[in-house]
N, C-alpha and C positions, 0 to 999 in steps of 0.2 A: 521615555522615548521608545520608538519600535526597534527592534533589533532587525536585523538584515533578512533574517529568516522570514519574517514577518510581512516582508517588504510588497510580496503579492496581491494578498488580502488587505494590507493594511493603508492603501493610497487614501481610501473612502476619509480615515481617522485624522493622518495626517495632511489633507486638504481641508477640515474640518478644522484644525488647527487642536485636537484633544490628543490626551496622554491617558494611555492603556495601562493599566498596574498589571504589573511581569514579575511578580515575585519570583527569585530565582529559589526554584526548587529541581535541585538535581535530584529525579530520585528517578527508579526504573524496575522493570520487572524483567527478566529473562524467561520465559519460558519456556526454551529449552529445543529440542530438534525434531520435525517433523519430518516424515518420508524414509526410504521412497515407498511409494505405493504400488510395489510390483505385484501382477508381472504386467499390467495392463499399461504404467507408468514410469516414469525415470525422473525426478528431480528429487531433490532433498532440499530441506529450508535448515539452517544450522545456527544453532545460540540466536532465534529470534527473540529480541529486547525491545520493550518499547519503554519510551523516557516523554520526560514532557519538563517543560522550564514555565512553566504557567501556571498548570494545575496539579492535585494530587494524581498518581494512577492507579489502579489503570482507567483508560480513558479509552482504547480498543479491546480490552480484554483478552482473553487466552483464544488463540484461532483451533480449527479445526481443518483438516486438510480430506480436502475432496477430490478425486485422482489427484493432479499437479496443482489445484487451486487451491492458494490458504484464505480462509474466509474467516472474517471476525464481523463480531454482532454487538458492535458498540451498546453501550446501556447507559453510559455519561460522559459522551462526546457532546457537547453542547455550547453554548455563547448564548448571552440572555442580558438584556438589557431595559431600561425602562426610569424614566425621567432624566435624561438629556446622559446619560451616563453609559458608556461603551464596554463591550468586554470583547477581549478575543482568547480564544484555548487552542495551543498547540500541541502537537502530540507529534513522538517520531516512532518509528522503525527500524532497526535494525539489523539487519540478518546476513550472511554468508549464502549465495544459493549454488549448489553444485547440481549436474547432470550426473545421471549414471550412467557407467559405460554403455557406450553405444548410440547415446542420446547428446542432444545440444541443444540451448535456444537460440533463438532465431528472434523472438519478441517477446517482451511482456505488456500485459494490460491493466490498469487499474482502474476500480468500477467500486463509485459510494453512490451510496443515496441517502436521504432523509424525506425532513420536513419542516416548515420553515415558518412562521408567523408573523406578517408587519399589519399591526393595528393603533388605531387610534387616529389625532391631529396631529397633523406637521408635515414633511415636503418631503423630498427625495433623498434627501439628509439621515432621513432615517432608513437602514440599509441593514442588509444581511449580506453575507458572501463566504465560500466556502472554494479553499487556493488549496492543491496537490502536487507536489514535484518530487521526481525521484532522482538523485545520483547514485551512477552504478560506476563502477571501478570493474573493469573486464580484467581478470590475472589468469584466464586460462581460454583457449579456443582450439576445439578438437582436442581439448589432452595435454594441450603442451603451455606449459607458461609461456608466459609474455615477459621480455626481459622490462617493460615499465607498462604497469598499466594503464589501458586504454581509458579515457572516463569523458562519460555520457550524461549531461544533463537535460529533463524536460520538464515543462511544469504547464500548469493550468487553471485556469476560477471561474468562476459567477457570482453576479453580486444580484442583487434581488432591490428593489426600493419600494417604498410606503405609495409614491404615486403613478407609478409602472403597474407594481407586482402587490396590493394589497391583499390579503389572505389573513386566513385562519388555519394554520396545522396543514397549508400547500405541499405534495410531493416536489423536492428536485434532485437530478442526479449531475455528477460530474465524472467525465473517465478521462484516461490520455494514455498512448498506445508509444512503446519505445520499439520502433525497429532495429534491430540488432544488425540486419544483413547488408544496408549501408554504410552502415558506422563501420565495420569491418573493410568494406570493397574499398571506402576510401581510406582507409589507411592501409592500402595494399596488402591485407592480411587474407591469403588462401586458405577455404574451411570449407569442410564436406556438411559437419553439424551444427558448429556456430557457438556461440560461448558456452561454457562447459563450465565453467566459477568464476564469481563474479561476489565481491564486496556491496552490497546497497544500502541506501540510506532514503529511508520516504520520509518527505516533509510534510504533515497536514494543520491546516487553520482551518478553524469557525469564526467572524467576526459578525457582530452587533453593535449595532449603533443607533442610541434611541433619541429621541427628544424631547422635550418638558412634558408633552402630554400623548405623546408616545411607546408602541414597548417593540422590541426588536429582538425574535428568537429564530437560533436556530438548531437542528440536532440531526444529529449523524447513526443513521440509524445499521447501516451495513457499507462492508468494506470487503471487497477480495481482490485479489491480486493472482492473477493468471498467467505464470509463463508459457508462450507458444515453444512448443517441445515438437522435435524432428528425430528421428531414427526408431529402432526399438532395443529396449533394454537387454543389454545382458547380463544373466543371471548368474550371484556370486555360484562356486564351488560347491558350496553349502547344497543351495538353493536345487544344482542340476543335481546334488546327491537325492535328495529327497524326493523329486521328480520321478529320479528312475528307480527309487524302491521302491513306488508307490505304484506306478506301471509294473513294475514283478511283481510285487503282491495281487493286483488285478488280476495277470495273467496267471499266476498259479490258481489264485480262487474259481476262474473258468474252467482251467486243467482237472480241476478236481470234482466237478458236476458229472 
């Protein structure tokens, strides 16, 4: 049976009336803490995890952080099917994101692409589709905790078919954008920057569904995740010591021409 997670991507299978094999495999990777990326930047990503109950992982691999955007460059994100037999792979996310002071978000965005292939005979039955949702737990805005926190869910898909959308190794993307600045207004919560930490959990599926003379692929070939960030960073103690020895050292070395 599908489990709940599933439940986005997975209508196609069970109107089909098929059962998807879910071996449960708890397993996971931590990769560890990105950012911040000052001084041009203010977030941090903290104890990003990604798990999966489907497949082995990893299955997004270790990201890289680009100002505030973590990007990962899947390499076996995939669903692949062929003789009336289905498969779908989930994969999650994990992470803690903080702002640094003087910073807040406001929004975030998330932005996959691939490529996708339905060939062969058979109907509409034979399908691809590729479901994204994020819940976020909001425990801080401007700085200050929240005595319970706030929690945000949004989700999104496409599904692709043999008699729609036939191809060979097709681009498709999928994004979905979470506004931070109503979820707040309406729960009467006043904010200069806007969430400052926040708990998140990204849900992602690939599903395939092939038929006797059918094959049904798809793959995930890029994944980032963009928080929109408002204010400018302020820089630790450290950071302003360093600054200004390095402006005296300048100034002396002129002094001295």
């Amino acid at each position: 049976m599908l489990t709940s997670t599933m439940r986005g991507v997975g209508l196609g299978v069970v109107a089909l009336g098929l059962t998807v094999a879910t071996p449960a495999m708890a397993n996971s990777i931590n990769y560890g803490d990105f950012g911040p990326d000052l001084p041009d930047h203010g977030s941090m990503y903290l104890s990003v995890t990604e798990s999966s109950g489907t497949d082995p992982v990893p299955l997004f691999g270790a990201p890289t952080l680009t100002g505030d955007a973590l990007d990962f460059d899947p390499l076996a994100f995939t669903a692949d099917a062929t003789g009336g037999a289905a498969d779908i792979t989930d994969g999650q996310l994990n992470f803690t994101f903080m702002a640094f002071e003087g910073t807040g978000m406001q929004g975030m965005e998330i932005f996959e692409q691939g490529d996708y292939t339905l060939f062969g005979v058979g109907t509409d039955a034979t399908q691809i589709a590729a479901g994204v949702s994020i819940s976020v737990d909001i425990l801080e805005v401007d700085g200050v905790a929240l005595d319970t926190p706030l929690q945000v869910f949004v989700s999104n898909s496409l599904t692709r078919d043999l008699l729609t959308d036939p191809a060979v190794l097709a681009p498709w993307s999928l994004g979905l954008f979470v506004d931070f600045a109503p979820v707040l207004a309406n729960a009467d919560l006043d904010f200069d920057l806007g969430v400052t930490k926040a708990e998140i959990v990204i849900d992602n599926q690939l599903l395939a569904i092939s038929e006797e003379s059918s094959i049904a692929f798809i793959a995930k070939k890029d994944f980032k995740i963009t928080p929109h960030i408002v204010g400018e960073p302020v820089p630790e103690p450290a950071s302003l010591a360093l600054l200004a020895l390095g402006a005296f050292s300048m100034t002396r070395r002129r002094g001295t021409k």
